[in-house]
C-alpha positions as CSV (number, residue, x, y, z in Angstrom):
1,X,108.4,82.6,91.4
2,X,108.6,79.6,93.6
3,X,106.0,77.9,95.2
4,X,105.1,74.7,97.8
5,X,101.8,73.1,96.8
6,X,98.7,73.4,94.6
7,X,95.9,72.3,96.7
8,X,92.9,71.2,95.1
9,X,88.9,71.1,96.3
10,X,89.8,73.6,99.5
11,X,87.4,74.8,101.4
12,X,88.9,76.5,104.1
13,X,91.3,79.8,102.3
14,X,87.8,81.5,100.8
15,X,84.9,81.2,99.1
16,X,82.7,77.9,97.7
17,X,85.3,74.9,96.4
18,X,89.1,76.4,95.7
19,X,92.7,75.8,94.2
20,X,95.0,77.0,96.0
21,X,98.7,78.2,95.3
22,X,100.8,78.2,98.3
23,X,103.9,80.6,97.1
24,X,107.2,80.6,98.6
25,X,109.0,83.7,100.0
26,X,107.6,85.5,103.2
27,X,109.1,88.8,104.9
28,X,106.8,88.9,107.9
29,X,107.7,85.7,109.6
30,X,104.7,85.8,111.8
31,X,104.9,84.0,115.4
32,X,102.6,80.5,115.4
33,X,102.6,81.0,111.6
34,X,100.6,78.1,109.7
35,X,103.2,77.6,106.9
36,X,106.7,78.9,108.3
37,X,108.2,76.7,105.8
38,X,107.0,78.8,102.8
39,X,109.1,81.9,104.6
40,X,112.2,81.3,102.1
41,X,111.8,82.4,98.6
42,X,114.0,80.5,96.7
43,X,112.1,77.0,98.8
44,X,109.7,75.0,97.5
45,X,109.4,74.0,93.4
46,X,109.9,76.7,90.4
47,X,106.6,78.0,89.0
48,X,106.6,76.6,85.6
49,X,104.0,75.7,82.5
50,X,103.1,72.4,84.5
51,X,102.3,74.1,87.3
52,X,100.0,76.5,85.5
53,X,98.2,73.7,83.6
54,X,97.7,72.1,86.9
55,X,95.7,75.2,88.4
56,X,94.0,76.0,84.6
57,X,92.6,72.1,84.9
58,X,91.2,72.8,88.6
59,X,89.6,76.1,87.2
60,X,88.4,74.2,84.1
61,X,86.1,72.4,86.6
62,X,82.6,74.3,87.2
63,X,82.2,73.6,90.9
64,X,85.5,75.5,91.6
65,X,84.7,78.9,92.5
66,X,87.8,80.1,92.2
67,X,92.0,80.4,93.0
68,X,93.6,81.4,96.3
69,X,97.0,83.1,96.4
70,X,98.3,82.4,100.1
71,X,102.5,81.5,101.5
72,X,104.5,82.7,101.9
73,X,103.3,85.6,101.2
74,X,101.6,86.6,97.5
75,X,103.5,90.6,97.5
76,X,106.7,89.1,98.7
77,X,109.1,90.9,96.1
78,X,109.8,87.5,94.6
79,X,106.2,86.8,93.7
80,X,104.5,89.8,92.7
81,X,104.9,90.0,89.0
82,X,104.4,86.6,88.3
83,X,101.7,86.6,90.9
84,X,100.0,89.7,88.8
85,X,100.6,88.1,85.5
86,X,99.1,84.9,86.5
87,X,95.8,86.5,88.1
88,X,95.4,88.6,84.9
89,X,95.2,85.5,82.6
90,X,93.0,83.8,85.0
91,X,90.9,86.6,84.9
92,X,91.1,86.8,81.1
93,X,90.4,82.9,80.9
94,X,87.8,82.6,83.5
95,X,86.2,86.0,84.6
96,X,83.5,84.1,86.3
97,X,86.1,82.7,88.7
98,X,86.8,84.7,91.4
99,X,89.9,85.5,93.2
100,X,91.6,85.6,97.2
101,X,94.7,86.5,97.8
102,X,96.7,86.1,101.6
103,X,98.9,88.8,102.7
104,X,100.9,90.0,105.9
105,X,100.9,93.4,104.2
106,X,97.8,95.8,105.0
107,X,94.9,97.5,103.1
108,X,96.5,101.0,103.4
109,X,99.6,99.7,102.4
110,X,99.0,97.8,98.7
111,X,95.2,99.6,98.2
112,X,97.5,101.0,94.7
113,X,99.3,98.4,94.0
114,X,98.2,97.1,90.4
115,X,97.3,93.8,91.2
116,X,94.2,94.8,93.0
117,X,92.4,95.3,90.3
118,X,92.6,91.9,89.6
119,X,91.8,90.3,93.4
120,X,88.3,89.7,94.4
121,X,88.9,89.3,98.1
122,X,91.9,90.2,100.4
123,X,92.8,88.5,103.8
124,X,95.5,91.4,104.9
125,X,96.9,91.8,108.0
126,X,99.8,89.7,109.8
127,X,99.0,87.1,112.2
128,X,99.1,87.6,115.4
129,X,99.1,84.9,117.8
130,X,97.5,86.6,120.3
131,X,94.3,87.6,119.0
132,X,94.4,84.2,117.3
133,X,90.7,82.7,116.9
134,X,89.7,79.3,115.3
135,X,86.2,80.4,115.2
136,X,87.0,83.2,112.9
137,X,86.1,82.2,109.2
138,X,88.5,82.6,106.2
139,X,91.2,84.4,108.8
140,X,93.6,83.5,111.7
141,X,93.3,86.3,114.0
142,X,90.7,89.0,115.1
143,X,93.3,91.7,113.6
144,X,93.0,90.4,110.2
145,X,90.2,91.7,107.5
146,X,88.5,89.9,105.0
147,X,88.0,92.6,102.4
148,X,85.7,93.3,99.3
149,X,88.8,94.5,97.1
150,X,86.4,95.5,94.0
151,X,83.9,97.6,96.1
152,X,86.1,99.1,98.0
153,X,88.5,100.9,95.1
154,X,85.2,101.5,93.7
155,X,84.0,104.1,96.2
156,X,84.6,107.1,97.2
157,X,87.6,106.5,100.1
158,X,89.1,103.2,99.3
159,X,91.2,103.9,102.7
160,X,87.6,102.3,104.5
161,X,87.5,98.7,103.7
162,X,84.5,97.1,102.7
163,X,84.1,94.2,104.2
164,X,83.2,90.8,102.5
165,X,79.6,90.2,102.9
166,X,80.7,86.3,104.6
167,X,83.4,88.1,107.1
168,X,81.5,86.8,110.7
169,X,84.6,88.5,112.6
């Protein structure tokens, strides 16, 4: 896995105070995309111990709520592994921490994918410039959902996404 920047103290990609990991490799190449330089997956820096230790020291911190996995895209084929192995130590290490992930991919699509169970919140959807809206909190465009991942496996039809409780769309 490759990856562009760790950003520390963000407040703008979820929940309360974040880290984010901005991961390299995208296949959806969205128009007006925020980050079109995180579209090739073998850009950006290698994913190694240091930059592990680097996100464990942000989490270490109480005010951070949690981590954010945006790009690039998180489910690009050369992240998800790594991105699911990383998420499950995280959760392992700090299970009050929660977790977001970024994806171009929908709901319907990666609902069975086994890295949900270990993502907190999902922005899904590509982004579409013309439904684009600044207003629009945690998301880029009024197609996108901001999605309760843990209660919405948990009931009944997980196909009907629960929205998360701060989604003003």
């Amino acid at each position: 896995m490759r990856y562009h920047n760790i950003t520390k103290d963000d407040m703008l990609n979820g929940d309360g105070l974040r880290v984010v990991l901005w991961v390299a490799g995208c296949t959806h190449c969205c128009k007006d995309c925020q980050n079109p330089i995180t579209w090739d997956p073998n850009g950006g820096l290698l994913f190694d111990e240091a930059a592990k230790q680097e996100i464990f020291e942000q989490l270490d911190k109480s005010y951070i709520s949690g981590i954010t996995f945006s790009g690039g895209d998180p489910l690009h084929a050369a992240n998800r592994l790594e991105v699911r192995n990383l998420m499950a130590e995280i959760k392992e290490k700090y299970p009050g921490k929660t977790i977001w992930m970024y994806t171009g991919d929908s709901w319907e699509k990666i609902m069975h994918y086994a890295i949900m169970q270990y993502v907190d919140v999902l922005v899904d959807g590509e982004f579409e410039a013309d439904k684009k809206d600044v207003k629009l909190l945690w998301k880029g465009s009024k197609n996108q959902r901001v999605i309760d991942v843990q209660k919405t496996l948990a009931q009944t039809d997980p196909l009907i996404p629960v929205l998360h409780c701060g989604d003003y769309s």
